[in-house]
C-alpha positions as CSV (number, residue, x, y, z in Angstrom):
1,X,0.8,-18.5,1.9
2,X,3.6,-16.0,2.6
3,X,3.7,-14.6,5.6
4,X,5.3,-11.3,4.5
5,X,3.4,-8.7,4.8
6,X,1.4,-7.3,1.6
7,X,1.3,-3.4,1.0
8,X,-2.4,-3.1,-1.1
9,X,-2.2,0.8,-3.0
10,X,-4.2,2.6,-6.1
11,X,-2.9,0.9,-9.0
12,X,-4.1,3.9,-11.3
13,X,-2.5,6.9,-8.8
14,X,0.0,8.3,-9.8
15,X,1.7,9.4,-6.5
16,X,0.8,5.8,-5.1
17,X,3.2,3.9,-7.9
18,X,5.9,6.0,-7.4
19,X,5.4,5.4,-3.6
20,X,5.6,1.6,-4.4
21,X,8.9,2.4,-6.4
22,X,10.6,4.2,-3.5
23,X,9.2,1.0,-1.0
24,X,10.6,-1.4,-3.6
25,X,14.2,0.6,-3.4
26,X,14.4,1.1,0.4
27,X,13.4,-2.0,1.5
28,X,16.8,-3.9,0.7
29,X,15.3,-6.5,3.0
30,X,12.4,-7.4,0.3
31,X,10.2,-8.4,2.9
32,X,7.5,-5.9,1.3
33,X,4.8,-7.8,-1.1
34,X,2.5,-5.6,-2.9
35,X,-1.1,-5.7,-5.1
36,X,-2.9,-2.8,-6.5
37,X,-6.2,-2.4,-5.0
38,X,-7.9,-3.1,-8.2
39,X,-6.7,-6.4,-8.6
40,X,-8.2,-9.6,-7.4
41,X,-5.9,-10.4,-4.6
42,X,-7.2,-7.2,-3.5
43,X,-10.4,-8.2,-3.8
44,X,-10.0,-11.1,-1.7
45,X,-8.6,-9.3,1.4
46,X,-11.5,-7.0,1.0
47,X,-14.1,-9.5,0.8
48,X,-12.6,-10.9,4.1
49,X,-12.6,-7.0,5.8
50,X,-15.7,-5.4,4.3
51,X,-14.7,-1.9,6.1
52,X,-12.3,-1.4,3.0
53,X,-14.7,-1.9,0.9
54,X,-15.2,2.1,0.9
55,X,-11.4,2.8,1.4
56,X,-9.1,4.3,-1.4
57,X,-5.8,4.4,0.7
58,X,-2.9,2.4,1.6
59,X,-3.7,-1.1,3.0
60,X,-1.3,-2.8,4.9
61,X,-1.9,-6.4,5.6
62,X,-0.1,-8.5,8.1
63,X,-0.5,-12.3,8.0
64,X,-2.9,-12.4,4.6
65,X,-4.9,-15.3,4.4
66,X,-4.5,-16.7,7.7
67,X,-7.1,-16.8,10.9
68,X,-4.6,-13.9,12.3
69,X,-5.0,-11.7,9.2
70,X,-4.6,-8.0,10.7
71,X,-5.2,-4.4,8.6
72,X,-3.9,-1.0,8.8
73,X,-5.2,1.6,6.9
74,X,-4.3,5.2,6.1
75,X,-1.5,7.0,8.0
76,X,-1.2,3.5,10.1
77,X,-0.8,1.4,7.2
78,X,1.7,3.9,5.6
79,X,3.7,4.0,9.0
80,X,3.8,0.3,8.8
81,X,5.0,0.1,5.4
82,X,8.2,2.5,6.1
83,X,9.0,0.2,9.4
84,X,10.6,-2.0,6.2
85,X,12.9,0.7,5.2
86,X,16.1,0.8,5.2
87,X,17.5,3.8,7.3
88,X,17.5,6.7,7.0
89,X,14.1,6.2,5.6
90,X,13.2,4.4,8.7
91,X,12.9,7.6,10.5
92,X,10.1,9.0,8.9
93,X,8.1,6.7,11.4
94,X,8.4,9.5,13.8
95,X,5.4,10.5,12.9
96,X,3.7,8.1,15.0
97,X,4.0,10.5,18.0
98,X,1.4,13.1,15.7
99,X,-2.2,11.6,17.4
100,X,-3.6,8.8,14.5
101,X,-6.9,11.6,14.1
102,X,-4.4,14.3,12.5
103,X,-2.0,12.2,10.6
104,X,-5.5,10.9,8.8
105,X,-7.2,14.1,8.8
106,X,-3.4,14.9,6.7
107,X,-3.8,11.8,5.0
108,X,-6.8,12.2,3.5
109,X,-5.9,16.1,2.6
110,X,-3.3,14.9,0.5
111,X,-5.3,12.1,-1.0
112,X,-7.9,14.2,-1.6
113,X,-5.6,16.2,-4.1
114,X,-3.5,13.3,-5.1
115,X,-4.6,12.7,-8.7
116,X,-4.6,16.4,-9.8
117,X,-1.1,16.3,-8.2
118,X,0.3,13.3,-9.3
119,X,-2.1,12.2,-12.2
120,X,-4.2,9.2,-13.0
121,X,-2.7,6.2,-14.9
122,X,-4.7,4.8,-17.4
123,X,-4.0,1.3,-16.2
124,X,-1.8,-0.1,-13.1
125,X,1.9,-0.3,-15.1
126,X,3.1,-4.1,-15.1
127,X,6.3,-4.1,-12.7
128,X,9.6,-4.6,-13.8
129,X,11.0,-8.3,-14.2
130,X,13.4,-7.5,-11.3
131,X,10.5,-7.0,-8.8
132,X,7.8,-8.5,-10.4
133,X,7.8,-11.6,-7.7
134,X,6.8,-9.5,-5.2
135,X,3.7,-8.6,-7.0
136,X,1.0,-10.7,-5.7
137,X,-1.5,-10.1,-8.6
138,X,-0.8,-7.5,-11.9
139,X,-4.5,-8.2,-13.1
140,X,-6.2,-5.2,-12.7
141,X,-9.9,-4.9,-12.1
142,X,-10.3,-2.0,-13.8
143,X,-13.7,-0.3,-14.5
């Protein structure tokens, strides 16, 4: 098992895909792995951490499928993600200094609205043959 860290997002979001598009091009690095949460390496890491079971937001997952296997959710896990970014991008982790309670209370604004914004994809979209290795899982468990 990889110990690259795994970025879990909403396969059918709209917002969320293109979010996964912009970590795919910033990350130069490619030390970014990804899954949409529908899929069944999702699954797995949920099974393990029952508190996502209820959670529609960005998972990031440090160490999957070892003893040390860690989670950040929400404004966290997004702040995580973005710690791979190439700079500028980097910077946007300033906005760890905001207190976790209102970058989630922000979070989950936005998220709230994301699919009228953004729309909802029929399906996850398969990922290009250049990135599709970091792709953990493109079955989708859908329905």
């Amino acid at each position: 098992m990889s110990d690259r860290p795994v970025v879990l997002y909403d396969g059918v979001c709209g917002f969320c895909n293109h979010a996964v598009q912009f970590l795919l091009r910033v990350d130069s690095r490619g030390e970014l792995r990804f899954a949409a949460l529908q899929s069944d390496y999702a699954r797995g890491i949920i099974d393990r951490h029952p508190e996502l079971e209820t959670i529609d937001s960005v998972v990031y997952v440090t160490d999957p499928g070892t003893s040390d296997e860690k989670i950040a959710v929400r404004s966290d896990g997004a702040l995580r993600a973005l710690a791979h970014a190439d700079r500028p991008w980097r910077w946007l982790r300033v906005a760890a200094v905001i207190p976790r309670p209102i970058r989630d209370k922000l979070y989950d604004g936005f998220a709230a609205i994301r699919y009228r914004v953004f729309g909802k994809l029929e399906s996850c979209p398969i990922p290009s043959p250049e990135v599709r290795s970091r792709f953990l899982d493109e079955s989708p468990r859908l329905g």
